[in-house]
C-alpha positions as CSV (number, residue, x, y, z in Angstrom):
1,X,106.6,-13.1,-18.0
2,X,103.4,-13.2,-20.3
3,X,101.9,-15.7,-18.1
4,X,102.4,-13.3,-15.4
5,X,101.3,-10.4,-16.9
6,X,97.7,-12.4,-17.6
7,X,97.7,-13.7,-14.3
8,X,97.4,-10.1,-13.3
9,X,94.9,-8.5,-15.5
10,X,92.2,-11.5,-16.0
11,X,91.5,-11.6,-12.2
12,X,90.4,-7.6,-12.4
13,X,89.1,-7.4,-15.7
14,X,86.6,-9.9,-14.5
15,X,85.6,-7.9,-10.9
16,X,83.7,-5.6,-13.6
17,X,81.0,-9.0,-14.2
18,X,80.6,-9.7,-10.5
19,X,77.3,-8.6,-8.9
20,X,77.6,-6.5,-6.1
21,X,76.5,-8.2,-2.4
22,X,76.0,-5.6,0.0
23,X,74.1,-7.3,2.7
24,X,74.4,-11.1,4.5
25,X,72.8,-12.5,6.5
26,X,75.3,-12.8,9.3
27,X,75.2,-8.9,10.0
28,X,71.6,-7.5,9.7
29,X,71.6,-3.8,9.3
30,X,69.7,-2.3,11.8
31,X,68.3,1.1,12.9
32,X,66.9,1.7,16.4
33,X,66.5,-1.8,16.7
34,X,64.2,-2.2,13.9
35,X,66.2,-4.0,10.2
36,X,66.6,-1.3,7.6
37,X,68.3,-2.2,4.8
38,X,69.8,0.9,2.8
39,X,72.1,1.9,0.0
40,X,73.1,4.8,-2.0
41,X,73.5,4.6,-5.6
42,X,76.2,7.0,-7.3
43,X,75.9,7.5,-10.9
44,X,76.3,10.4,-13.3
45,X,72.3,11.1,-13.6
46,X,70.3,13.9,-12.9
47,X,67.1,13.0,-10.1
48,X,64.9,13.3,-13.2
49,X,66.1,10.6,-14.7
50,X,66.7,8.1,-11.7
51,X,62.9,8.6,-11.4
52,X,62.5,7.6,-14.8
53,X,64.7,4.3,-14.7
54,X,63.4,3.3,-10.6
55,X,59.9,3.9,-12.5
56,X,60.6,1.5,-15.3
57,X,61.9,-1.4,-12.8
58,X,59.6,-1.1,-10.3
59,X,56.7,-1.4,-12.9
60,X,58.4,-3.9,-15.5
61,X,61.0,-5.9,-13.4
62,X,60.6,-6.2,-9.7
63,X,57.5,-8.4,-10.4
64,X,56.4,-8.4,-6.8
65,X,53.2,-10.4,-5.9
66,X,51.5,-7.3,-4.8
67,X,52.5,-3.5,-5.0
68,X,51.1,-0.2,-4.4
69,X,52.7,3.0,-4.4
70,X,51.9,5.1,-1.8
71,X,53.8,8.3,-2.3
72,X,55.2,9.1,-5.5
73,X,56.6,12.7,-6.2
74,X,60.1,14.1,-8.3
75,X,61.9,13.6,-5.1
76,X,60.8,10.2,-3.8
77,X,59.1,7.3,-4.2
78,X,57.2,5.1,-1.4
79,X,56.1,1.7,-2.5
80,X,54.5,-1.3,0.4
81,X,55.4,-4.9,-1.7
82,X,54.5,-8.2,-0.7
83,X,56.9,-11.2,-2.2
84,X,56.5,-14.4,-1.9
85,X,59.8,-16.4,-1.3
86,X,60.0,-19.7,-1.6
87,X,62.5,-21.2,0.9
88,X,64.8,-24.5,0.7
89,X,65.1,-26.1,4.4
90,X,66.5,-29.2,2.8
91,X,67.7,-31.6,-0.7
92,X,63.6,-32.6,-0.4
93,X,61.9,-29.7,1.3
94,X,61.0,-26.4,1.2
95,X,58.8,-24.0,2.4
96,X,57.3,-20.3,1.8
97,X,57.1,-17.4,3.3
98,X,55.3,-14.0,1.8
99,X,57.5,-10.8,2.9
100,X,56.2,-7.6,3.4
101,X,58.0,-4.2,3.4
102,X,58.3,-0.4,2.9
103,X,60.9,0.6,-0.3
104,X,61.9,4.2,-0.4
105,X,63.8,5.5,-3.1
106,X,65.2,9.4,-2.3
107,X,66.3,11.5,-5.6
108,X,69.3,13.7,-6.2
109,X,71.1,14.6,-9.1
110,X,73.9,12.3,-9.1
111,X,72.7,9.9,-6.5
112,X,69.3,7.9,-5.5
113,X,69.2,6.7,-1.8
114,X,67.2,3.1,-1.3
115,X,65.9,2.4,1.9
116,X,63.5,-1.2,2.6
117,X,62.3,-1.6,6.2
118,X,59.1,-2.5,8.0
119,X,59.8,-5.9,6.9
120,X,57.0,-8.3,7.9
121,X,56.7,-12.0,7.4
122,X,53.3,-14.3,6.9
123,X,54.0,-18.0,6.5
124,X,52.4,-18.6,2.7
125,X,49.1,-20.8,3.8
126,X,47.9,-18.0,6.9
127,X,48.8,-15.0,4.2
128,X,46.7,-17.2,1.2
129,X,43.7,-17.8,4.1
130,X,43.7,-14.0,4.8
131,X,43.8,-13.2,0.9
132,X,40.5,-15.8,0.2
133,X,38.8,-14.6,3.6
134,X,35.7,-11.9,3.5
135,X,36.6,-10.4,6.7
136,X,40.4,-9.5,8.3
137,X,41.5,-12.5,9.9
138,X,43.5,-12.6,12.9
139,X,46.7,-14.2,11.6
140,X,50.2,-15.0,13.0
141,X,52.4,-12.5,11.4
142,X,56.6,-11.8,12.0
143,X,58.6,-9.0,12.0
144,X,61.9,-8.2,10.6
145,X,63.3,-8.1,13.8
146,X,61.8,-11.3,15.0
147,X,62.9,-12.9,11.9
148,X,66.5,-11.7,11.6
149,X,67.6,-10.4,14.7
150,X,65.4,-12.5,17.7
151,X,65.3,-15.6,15.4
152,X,62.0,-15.9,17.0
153,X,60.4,-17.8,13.6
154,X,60.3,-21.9,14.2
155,X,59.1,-24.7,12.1
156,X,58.2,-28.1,13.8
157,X,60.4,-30.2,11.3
158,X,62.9,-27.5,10.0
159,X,65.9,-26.6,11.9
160,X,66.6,-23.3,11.8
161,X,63.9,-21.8,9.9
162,X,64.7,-17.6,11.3
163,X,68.0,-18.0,9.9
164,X,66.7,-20.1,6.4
165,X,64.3,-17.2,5.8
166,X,66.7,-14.4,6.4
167,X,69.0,-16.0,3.6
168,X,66.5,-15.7,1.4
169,X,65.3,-12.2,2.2
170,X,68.6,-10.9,2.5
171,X,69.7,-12.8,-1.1
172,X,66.3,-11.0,-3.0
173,X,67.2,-8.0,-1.3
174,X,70.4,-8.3,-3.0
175,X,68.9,-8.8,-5.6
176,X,66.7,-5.9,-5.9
177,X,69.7,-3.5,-5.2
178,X,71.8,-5.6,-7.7
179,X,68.7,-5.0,-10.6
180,X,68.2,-1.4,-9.7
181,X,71.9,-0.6,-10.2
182,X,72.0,-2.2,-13.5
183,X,68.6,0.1,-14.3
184,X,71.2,3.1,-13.5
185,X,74.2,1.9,-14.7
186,X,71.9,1.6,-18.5
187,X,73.4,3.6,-20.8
């Protein structure tokens, strides 16, 4: 009966470790037609506070290639982050892509809404060309949609390269949400 009982209680008591995974690949949120990824966080804090703590990861945690804020009040916060993600297409190959996108983060006293979207997508030698260039080059660039949804992004030698770079952008946006719920959870 003991063996039972444990067989029971060690299965939930370890559900409390697991990270939470709120997005795959296989179902892209979308909005309009365009990808918006969003989740609401739920935790006994007042919007003062979840300023505070989204504050302290986005400037000591998410570690982002490039950031800028571009709205920042009590209520909300609007960042534009470029990433770069490097992408494994096989045992002996990989490839990199840098992602661009919009991160919202809305306020309230017990809750703090996250919303990424205008996702855009530079492969990493066109995005490192336009970086070193003097002038605004004229660069292919992807968009979340053509990405993940129209699988529209190929590689000459990589099969499947659409649905190899949406893994990876769906597993850092998991990520992200995964980090910023520990910064809440923080006691």
């Amino acid at each position: 009966m003991k063996r039972l009982i444990l067989f029971f209680f060690i299965p939930l008591s370890l559900t409390g470790y697991a990270q939470y995974v709120p997005f795959t690949a296989d179902s892209i949120p979308t909005v309009d037609g365009k990808v918006v990824f969003s989740v609401d966080f739920d935790f006994d804090l007042n919007k003062e506070e979840f300023h505070k703590r989204a504050h302290a990861f986005l400037n000591d945690e998410l570690n982002p290639y490039s950031g800028t804020f571009r709205m920042d009040s009590d209520d909300h916060t609007v960042c534009r982050i470029t990433e770069y993600i490097g992408i494994s297409a096989s045992f002996f190959q990989t490839f990199g892509m840098y992602m661009t996108y919009s991160l919202q983060l809305g306020y309230r006293d017990g809750s703090c809404a996250m919303v990424i979207h205008d996702i855009t997508y530079m492969e990493k030698e066109y995005f490192e060309a336009q970086e070193k260039a003097q002038r605004k080059l004229n660069m292919p660039a992807y968009s979340g949609e053509d990405v993940m949804i129209d699988k529209k992004y190929t590689l000459m030698l990589i099969g499947g390269a659409s649905d190899k770079v949406a893994e990876a952008s769906v597993a850092r946006i998991n990520e992200i949400v995964n980090e910023l719920e520990a910064s809440f959870a923080d006691k």
